[in-house]
N, C-alpha and C positions, 0 to 999 in steps of 0.2 A: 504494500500500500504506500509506505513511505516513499520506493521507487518510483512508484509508477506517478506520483503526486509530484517529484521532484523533476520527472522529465515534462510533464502535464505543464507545467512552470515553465520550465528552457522551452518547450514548442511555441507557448505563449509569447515569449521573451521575444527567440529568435524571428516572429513573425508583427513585429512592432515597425512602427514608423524609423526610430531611433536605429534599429538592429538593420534593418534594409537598406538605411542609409549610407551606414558603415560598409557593409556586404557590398556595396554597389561601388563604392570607391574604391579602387586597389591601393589606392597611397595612404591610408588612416591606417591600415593595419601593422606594415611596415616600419609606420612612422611614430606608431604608440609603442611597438614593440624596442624600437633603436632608443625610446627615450626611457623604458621601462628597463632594458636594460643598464644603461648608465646610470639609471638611479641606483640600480641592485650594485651595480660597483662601487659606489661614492659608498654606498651602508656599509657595506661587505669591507671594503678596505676601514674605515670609521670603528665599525667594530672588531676588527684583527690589532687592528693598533691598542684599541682599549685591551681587549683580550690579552696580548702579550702583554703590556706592561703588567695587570693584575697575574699572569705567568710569569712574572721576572725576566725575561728574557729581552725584552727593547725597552727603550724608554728610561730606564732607571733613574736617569737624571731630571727627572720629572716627579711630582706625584702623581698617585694616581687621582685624585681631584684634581689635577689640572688636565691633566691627561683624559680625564672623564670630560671637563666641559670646555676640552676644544674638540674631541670626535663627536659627544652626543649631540651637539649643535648640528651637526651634517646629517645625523642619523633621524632625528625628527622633522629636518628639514626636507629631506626624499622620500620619509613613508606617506605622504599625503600625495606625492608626485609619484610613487609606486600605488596607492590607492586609486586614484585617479587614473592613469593608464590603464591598469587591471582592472579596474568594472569597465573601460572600453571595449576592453578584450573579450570579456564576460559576455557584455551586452550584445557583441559580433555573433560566437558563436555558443553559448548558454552551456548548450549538451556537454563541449570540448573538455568546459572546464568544472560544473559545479557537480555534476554526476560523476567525476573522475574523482577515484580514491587517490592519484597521485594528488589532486588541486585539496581534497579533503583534508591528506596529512601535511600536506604545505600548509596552508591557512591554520591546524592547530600548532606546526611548526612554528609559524611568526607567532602567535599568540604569547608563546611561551617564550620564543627569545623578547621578542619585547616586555614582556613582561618583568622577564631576567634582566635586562637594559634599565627601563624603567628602576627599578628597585636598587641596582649599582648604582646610578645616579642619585638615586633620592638617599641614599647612605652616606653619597661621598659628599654630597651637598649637606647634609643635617651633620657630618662630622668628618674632616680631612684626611683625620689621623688612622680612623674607624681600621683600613684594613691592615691596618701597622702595629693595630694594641696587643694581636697575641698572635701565636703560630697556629693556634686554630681560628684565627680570622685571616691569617693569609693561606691556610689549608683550604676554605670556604671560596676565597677570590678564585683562587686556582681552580675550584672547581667548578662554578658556576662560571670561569674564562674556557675551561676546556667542554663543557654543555654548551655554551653558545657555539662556540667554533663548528660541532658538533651540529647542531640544527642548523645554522647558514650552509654548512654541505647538502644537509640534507634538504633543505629548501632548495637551494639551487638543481639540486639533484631532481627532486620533483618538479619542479619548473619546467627542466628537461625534459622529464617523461612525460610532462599532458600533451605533449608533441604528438609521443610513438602510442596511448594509449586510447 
């Protein structure tokens, strides 16, 4: 029932004024997709940078609160310009993407990194020092820097495959 409700939706969608318009131009698709990608790069590099310093491994000479709000500034500023391309995309072709299990574990994928974004942010902003105070707050950074790294493969990863599926 759920399926059959959820494709009942995409027929719907894809048979819209909006959806036809899109369909009808061959350059909206191309041209949402060229921009959705470089958003996904600007986050993707934004958040490897965060990620390694809270790894020890780059950045050292930094905190990581500063480190935190010169990437998260990039990283909020492209998911509204990845939102935006994506429901274009969506609205194109409906089926490709909200029926696919790869676009379902993307979507809980970002959920969860940002969420993990989100929450680093809001720690190093209410306290500087926060992942500095013990070795199980820099065991914690580490881990929630090697979870994200972790979902942005896997996001991209799914991105990829609402291609082939």
């Amino acid at each position: 029932m759920r399926t059959s409700l959820l494709l009942h939706f995409c027929s719907y969608l894809e048979n819209t004024s909006v959806s036809l318009a899109i369909q009808r131009n061959a350059w909206v698709i191309p041209s949402v997709q060229t921009i959705h990608i470089m958003a996904i790069a600007a986050v993707l590099i934004a958040s490897l940078m965060i990620d390694l310093r809270l790894l020890r491994l780059s950045g050292n000479e930094f905190s990581i609160a500063s480190m935190m709000a010169r990437y998260t500034y990039i990283i909020w500023l492209a998911i509204p310009i990845l939102l935006a391309t994506g429901i274009v995309m969506i609205i194109a072709e409906p089926a490709r993407s909200l029926a696919n299990p790869a676009f379902q574990l993307k979507m809980l994928m970002l959920i969860i990194v940002i969420s993990i974004t989100y929450w680093l942010q809001h720690v190093s902003n209410q306290n500087s020092f926060f992942w500095n105070a013990s070795p199980n707050k820099r065991r914690l950074a580490s881990i929630l820097a090697l979870c994200s790294i972790a979902l942005w493969i896997g996001i991209v990863s799914c991105g990829r495959w609402i291609a082939y599926t």
